[in-house]
N, C-alpha and C positions, 0 to 999 in steps of 0.2 A: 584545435577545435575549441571555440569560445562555448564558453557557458554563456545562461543568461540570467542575470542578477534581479530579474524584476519579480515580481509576488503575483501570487493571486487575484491582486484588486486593480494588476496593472493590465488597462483597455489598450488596446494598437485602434485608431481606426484607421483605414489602409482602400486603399480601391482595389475592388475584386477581378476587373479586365477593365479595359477602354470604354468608355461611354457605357458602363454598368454605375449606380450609385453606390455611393459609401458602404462601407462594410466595418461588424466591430468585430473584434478578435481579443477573446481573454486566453492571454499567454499562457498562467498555470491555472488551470480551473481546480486540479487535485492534486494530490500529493503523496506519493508512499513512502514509507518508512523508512527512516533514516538507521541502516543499520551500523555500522562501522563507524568512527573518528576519532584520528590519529593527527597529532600538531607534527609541523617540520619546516624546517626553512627554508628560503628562497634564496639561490645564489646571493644575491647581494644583501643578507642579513634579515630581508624578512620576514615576518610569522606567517606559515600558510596552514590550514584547516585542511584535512584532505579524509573525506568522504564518501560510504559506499552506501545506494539504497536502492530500493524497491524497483528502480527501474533500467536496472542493469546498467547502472553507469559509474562511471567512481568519478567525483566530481574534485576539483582545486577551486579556495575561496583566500582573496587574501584575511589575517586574522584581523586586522586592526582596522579597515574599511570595510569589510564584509564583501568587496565586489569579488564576481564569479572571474575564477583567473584560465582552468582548462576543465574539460569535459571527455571523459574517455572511454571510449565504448566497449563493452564485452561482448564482442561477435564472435560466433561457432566455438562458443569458452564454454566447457561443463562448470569452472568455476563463476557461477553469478555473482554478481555485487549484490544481489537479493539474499543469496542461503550465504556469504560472505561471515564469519566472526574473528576473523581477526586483519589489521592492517598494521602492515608499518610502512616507513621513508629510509631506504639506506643511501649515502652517501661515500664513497668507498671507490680510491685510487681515479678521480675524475669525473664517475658513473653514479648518475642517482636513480633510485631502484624502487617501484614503490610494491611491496610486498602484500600478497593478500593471501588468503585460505579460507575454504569452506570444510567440510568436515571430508573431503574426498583428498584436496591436494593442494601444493601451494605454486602459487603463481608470481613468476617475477614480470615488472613492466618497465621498463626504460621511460621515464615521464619525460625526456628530451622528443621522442619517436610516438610514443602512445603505444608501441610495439613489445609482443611478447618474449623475452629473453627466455634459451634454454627450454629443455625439457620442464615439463613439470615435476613436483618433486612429489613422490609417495614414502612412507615405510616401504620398506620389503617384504613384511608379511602380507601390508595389503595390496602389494602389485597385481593381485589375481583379481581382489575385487572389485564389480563394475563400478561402486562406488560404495564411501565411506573409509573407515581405516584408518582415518586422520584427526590426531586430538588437538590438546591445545598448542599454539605455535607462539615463540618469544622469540628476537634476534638480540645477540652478545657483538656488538660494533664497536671497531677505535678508528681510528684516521687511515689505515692499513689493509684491514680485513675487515672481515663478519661473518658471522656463521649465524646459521640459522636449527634451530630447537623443535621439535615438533614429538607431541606422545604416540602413541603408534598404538596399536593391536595389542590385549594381553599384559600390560601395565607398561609396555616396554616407551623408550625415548632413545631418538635420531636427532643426528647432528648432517648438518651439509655444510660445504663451504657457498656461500650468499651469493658469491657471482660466478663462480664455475657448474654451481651445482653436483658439487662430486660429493659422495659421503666420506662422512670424517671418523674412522674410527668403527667400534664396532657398536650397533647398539647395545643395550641393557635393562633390565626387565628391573626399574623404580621400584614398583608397587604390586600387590597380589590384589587383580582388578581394574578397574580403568584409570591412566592419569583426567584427573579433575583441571587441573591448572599448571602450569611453569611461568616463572618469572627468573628473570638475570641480575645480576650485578657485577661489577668488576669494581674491585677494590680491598682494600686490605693483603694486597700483594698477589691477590689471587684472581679468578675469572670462576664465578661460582654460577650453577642452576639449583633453581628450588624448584619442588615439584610438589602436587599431592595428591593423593587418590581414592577412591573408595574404600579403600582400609582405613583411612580415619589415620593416615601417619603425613606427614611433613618431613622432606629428606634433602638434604642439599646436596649435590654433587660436583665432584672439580673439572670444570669444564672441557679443558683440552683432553682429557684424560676419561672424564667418565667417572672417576676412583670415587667413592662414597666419603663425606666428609664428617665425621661425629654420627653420634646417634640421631637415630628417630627422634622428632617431636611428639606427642602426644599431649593428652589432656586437656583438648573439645570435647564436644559433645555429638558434635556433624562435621564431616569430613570438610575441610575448607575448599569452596570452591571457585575462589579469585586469589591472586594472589600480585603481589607489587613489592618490587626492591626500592631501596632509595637510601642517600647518605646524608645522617644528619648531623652537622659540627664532627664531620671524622668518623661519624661512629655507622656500623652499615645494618640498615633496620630490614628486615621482613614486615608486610604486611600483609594478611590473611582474611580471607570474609565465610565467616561458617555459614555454612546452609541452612537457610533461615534462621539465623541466631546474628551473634557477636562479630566484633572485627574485633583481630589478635595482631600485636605485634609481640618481637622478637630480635632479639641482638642478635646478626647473622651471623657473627665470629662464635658465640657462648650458644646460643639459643636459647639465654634465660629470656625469660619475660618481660616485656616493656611495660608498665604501668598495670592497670583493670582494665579488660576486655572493653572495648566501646558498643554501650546496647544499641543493637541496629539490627529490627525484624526484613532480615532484606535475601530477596534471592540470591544476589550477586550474577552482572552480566556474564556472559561468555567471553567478552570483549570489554574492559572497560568499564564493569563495574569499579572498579575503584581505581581513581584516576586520584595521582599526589603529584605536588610539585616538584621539581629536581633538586632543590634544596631542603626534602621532608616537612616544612612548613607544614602546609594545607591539604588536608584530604578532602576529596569528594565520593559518596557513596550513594546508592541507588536503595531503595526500599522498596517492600513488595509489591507496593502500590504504586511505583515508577515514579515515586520523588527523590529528588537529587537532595543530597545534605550535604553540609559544609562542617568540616571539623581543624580547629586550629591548633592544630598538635603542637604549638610549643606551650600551650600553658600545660600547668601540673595535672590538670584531672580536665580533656577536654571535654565539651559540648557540644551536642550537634544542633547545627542550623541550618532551617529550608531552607535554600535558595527563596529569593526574596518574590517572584514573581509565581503565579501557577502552571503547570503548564501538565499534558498529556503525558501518560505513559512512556518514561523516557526510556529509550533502548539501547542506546548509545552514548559516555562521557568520555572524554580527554582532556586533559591539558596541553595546553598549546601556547608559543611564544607569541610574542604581537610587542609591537611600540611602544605598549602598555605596563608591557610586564607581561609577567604569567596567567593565559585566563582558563578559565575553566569554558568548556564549551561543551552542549548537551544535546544530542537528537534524538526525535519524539515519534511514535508508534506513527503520528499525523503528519507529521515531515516537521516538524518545527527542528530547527538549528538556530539555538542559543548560544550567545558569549555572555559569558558573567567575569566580572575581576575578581581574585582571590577574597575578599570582603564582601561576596555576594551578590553585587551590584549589578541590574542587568548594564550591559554594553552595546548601545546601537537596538536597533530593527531585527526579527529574524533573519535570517536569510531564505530564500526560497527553498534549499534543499533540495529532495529530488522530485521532479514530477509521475506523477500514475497515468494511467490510460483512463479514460474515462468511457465509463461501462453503460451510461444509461443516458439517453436525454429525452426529457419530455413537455412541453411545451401546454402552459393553460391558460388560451385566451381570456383577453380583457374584460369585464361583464358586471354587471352591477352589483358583485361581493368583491371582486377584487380590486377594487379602489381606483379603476379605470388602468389600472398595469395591466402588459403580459407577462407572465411569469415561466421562466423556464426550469426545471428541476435537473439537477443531475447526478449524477454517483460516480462513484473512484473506490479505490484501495481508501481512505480517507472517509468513505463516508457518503452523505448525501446535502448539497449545497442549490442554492435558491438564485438566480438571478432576476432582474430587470433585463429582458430581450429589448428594448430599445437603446438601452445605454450600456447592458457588461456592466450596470453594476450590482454588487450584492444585494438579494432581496430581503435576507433573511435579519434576526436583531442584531443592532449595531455591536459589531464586537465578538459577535458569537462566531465559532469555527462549523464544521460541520457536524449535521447530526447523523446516529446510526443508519445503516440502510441493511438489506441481505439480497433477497431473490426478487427480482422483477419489483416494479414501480408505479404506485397508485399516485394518485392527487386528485381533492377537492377543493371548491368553496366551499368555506359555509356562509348561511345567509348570516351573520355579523363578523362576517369579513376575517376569519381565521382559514387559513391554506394548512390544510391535513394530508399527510401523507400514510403511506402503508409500504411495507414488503414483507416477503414472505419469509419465514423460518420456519425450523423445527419444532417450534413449539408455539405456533399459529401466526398471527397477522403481528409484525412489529408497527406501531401505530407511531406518529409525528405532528405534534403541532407545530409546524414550519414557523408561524407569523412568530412565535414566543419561543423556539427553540426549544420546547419540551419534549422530551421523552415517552409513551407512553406503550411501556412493556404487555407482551400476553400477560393473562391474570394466571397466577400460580395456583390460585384455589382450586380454577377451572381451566385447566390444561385443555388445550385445541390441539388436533390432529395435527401434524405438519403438513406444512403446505411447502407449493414448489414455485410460484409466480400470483400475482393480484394482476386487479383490474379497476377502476372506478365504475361507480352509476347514479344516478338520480331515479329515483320512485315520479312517476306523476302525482305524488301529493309531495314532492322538491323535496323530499328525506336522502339525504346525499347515503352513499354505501360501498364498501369495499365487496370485489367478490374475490374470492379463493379455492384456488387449485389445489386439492388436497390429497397426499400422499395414500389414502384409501379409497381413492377414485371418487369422492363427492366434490360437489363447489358449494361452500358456504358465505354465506353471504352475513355481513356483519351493518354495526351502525357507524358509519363512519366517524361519529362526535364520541359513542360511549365505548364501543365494542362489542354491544348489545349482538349477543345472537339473533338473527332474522327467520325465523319459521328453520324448517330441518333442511341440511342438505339437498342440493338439485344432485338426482343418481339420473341414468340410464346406458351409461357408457359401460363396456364388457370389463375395463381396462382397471385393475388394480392401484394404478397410475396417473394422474395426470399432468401434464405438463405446460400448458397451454391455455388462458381465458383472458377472454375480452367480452366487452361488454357496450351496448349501443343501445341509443332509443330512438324507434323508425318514426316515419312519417305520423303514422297513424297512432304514436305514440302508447305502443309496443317496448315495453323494456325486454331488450334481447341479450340473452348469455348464452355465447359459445364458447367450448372447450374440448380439446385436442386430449387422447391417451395411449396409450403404448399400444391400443389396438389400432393405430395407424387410422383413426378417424376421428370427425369433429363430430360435435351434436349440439342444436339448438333447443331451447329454452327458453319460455314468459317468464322473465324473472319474477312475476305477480303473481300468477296460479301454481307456479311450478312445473305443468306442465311440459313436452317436449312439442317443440315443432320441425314438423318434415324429417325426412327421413336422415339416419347420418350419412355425411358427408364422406368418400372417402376421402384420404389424403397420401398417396403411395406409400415406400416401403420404409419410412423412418416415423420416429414419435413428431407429431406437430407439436413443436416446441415456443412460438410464438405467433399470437392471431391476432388480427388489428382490422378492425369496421372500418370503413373509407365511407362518410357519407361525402356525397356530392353534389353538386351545384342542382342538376336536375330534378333529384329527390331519389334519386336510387342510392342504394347502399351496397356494396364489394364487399366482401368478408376472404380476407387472404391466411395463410398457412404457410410457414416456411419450420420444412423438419430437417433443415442444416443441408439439405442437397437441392432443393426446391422449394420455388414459390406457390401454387395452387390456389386459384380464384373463385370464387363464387357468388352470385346473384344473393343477398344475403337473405331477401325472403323465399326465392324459388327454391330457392338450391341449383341451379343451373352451372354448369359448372362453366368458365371463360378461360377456353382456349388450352395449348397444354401449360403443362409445370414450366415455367423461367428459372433457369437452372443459376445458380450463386456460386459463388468461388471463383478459382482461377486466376488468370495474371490479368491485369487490369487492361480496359478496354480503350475505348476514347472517351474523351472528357467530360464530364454530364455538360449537356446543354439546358439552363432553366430559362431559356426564354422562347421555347417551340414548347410547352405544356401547360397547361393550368394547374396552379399549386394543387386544388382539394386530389387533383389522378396523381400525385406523384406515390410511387412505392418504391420506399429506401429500403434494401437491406445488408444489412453488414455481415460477413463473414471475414476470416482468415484476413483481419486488418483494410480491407474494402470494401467498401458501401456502393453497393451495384443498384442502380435507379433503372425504373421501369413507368410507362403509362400503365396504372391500373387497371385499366378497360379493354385497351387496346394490346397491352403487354408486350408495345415499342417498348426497345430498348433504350434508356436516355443518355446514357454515359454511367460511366464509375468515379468513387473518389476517394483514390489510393490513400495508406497512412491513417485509413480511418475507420474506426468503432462502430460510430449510430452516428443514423440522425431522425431530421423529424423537420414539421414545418409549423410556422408560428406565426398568428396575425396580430401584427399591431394595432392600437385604439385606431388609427388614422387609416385602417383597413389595407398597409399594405401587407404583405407576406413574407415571411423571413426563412431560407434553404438554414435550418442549424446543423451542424456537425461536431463531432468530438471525437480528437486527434488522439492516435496513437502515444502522442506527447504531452500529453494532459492539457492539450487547448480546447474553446469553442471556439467557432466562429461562426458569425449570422451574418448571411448573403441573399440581399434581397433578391426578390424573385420579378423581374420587370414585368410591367403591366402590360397584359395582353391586348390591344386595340379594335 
């Protein structure tokens, strides 16, 4: 199974069927988080990168080109490559093994097959539980064997043999309290585990055996909780990372002290927070604020140094072989996968890492604030990113990654040409200046109800405005430019709740707010007087959870409701209701057809990984389109119409809609 090496910014343009025009397709529009990375080699000596993230895959990169080498999927696996913290590469009598653990259990893979070896392995205490039980995991490997280490229930530690999976021995109760950490070594005539735990102690033990090796370490201040062996010129070192504090070394033969603590405010990863060379050289460490540091442990009193470049929240470091040498390689809350050389240096391009679903797409025709663009917006595990719908390419500032996103997705113009976004959170509207990549947080002074989804509007005096879904049943309405509160909350819904608003301006230019709540109905609103208009709407037996205005060619407006088991239509000024509920889910159908409809009737909706399409009016059925999130539809300056979608695989892709004759 090939991965694919290409980025975010890389466009396919590709033809969508026979005699349909071009189509573009952005390969990774998002990206989740890069949890796990582990270096290992390639049969024939080379460095490979092997990584586990967000979207359930554990990916092979070679180290010193960066291209994607395999891709391996975690199907009907309770272990995810998402909740994943630890990984290794065994190599052992012919068989290479790539080992993984979440906090439940550990997982062998045959990376010849993609296939799962053996039982999974738990503790024996936690065999009962449906999940959990499982601390940290280290493998002890020579040319022969390997066993694998893992902390268990209760302070205890477990040993397995690596490719039988049989237990070795009995376990043993480390620590009074949880084990924190284990790390291995072999050497000085022995095969030693270190461990540490909640008690604030550091313990080594002799591996085949189990037997306790010298006393307790002491004298931190917070229990260490990473930990890393390594031998330097002979001599065989502990390294340790207190919780939120210092990194301690340690003579692993004496257990005197190596040098002064190295200050370093830093969580320590679960995986990988400190990643050293195999010759003790070079540390790398993580700080709280998920910068990566560079420490050169052979001089007398080291120093630490950024890594030279910025980069996101990093969740993941290793060291890894390559052509190069020894590199350090880092992965980022955002998906970034960094190579640096031991000297800091970055190496190469990122690599794509692993891609996210993409959660939201929303489309904001061309008009005389957006600089004659259409601009598409979208969101992932990663965030919220801006494209150009004519070309896939980024819209947003040159250089800039993505910005914050949370619940449901606003966008405007404003009249000098800045694109604002919104969604919603706990502590009111997250606001966006797209065109400049700012930032613009609820105000702390004056705390806003939570909210559960947005919406855009325009005032007919062109005051652009967010409106919001708010967890105490109101929709408030904000200034899209300042935040400015707008008059008091729109009330009349029973519902404690709301889930549901959309917002439209009619014919008669009519600004209209609807919103759906846990009383299983919608209600209309002047968004000018405040006012309600007509009666609510019902909307059967679940919350209307998303509503979207359909104006149309003719001048009528559709106002639909989908509450996760149904669609529900209505005349947006009567309230008439159109026909019954178009039911979503299911196994998918036949294929949408977009050249029997007129773009402004289409109604997409996504469930359970498929976007089921409907004529809005008519509530024919148009086809489905498996593998996929959301879509929407988008007109280009040149007035054609573009079908957008967003894959289960972190793709879009825009497919024109042929002109109706």
């Amino acid at each position: 199974m090939m991965g694919d090496a290409r980025t975010a910014m890389d466009v396919d343009h590709s033809v969508a069927r026979p005699g349909m025009e071009w189509r573009v397709r952005i390969e990774v529009a998002h990206r989740s988080p890069v949890r796990c990375v582990v270096g290992a080699t390639t049969g024939d000596g080379r460095g490979l990168i092997v990584t586990a993230g967000g979207d359930e895959m554990f990916r092979l990169w070679d180290a010193s080109s960066g291209t994607a080498a395999d891709a391996i999927a975690c199907s009907s696996s309770s272990v995810l490559p998402s909740l994943v913290s630890f990984l290794g590469v065994l190599d052992v009598a012919g068989s290479r093994l790539l080992v993984s653990a979440d906090g439940t259990a550990i997982r062998r893979i045959d990376l010849a097959t993609g296939r799962e070896v053996g039982p999974r392995l738990r503790p024996r205490q936690a065999a009962w539980l449906p999940k959990g039980g499982l601390g940290p995991v280290a493998i002890l490997a020579d040319d022969d064997s390997a066993m694998l280490v893992a902390g268990g229930p209760s302070g205890s530690v477990h040993r397995w043999d690596a490719m039988t999976g049989e237990l070795l021995g009995q376990d043993w109760r480390a620590h009074d309290g949880k084990v924190l950490a284990l790390a291995v070594l072999r050497g000085s005539g022995r095969s030693m585990i270190v461990s540490s735990g909640t008690d604030g102690f550091v313990r080594r033990w002799d591996a085949p055996t189990g037997e306790p090796i010298g006393e307790a370490w002491v004298g931190v201040n917070e229990p260490i909780s990473v930990l890393a062996c390594v031998s330097v010129d002979g001599r065989d070192v502990v390294i340790g990372q207190e919780y939120l504090g210092p990194i301690h070394r340690w003579d692993a033969v004496t257990g005197e002290p190596i040098g002064a603590p190295l200050p370093l405010e830093g969580w320590g990863l679960e995986m990988g927070g400190l990643a050293v060379t195999p010759d003790g050289r070079m540390l790398l460490a993580v700080d709280r604020g998920g910068t990566p540091w560079r420490w050169d442990l052979t001089t007398r009193d080291p120093v630490a140094e950024p890594l030279s470049e910025p980069t996101t929240l990093v969740t993941a470091a290793a060291v890894v072989p390559s052509e190069q040498g020894w590199l350090f390689v880092t992965g980022g809350q955002r998906g970034e996968l960094r190579r640096w050389d031991t000297a800091g240096r970055r190496i190469g391009a990122d690599l794509p890492g692993h891609s996210a679903r993409v959660q939201q797409v929303l489309a904001l025709p061309a008009g005389p604030d957006s600089g004659g663009r259409t601009v598409l917006l979208s969101t992932g595990q990663d965030g919220l990113r801006a494209w150009d719908a004519a070309t896939g390419a980024t819209a947003g500032p040159q250089g800039a990654g993505p910005l914050p996103s949370a619940g449901g997705l606003a966008a405007v113009w404003q009249h000098d040409g800045r694109l604002l976004a919104a969604s919603a959170t706990d502590d009111g509207f997250l606001r966006c200046d797209v065109t400049a990549g700012v930032v613009k947080e609820p105000p702390a002074d004056e705390p806003e109800p939570p909210l559960t989804n947005v919406a855009p509007g325009v005032f007919p005096d062109g005051r652009r405005f967010f409106a919001g879904a708010g967890l105490d049943g109101g929709i408030y309405l904000v200034d899209a430019a300042t935040g400015e509160a707008l008059g008091e909350p729109l009330r009349g819904l029973k519902s404690q709740m709301l889930a549901g608003v959309a917002v439209v301006t009619l014919p008669d230019s009519t600004v209209m707010v609807a919103a759906g709540g846990e009383d299983c109905r919608v209600v209309r609103w002047n968004a000018v007087t405040g006012e309600r208009i007509g009666k609510p709407l019902p909307a059967g037996e679940y919350i209307p959870v998303r509503l979207i205005f359909h104006p149309l060619s003719d001048g009528r407006v559709i106002l639909s409701a989908h509450d996760g088991a149904g669609v529900y239509r209505w005349d947006a000024v009567t309230g008439e209701q159109l026909g019954p509920p178009l039911r979503t889910g299911g196994e998918p159908g036949a294929g949408l057809r977009l050249d029997t409809v007129s773009p402004d009737r289409i109604l997409a909706v996504g469930q359970d990984d498929l976007v089921r399409c409907w004529d809005v009016v008519t509530g024919e059925h148009l086809g489905d389109v498996p593998d996929t999130i959301c879509a929407t539809t988008a007109i280009l300056p040149d007035g054609r119409t573009l079908f957008v979608t967003g894959g289960v695989d972190g793709s879009i892709t825009f497919t024109p809609i042929p002109a109706r004759h």
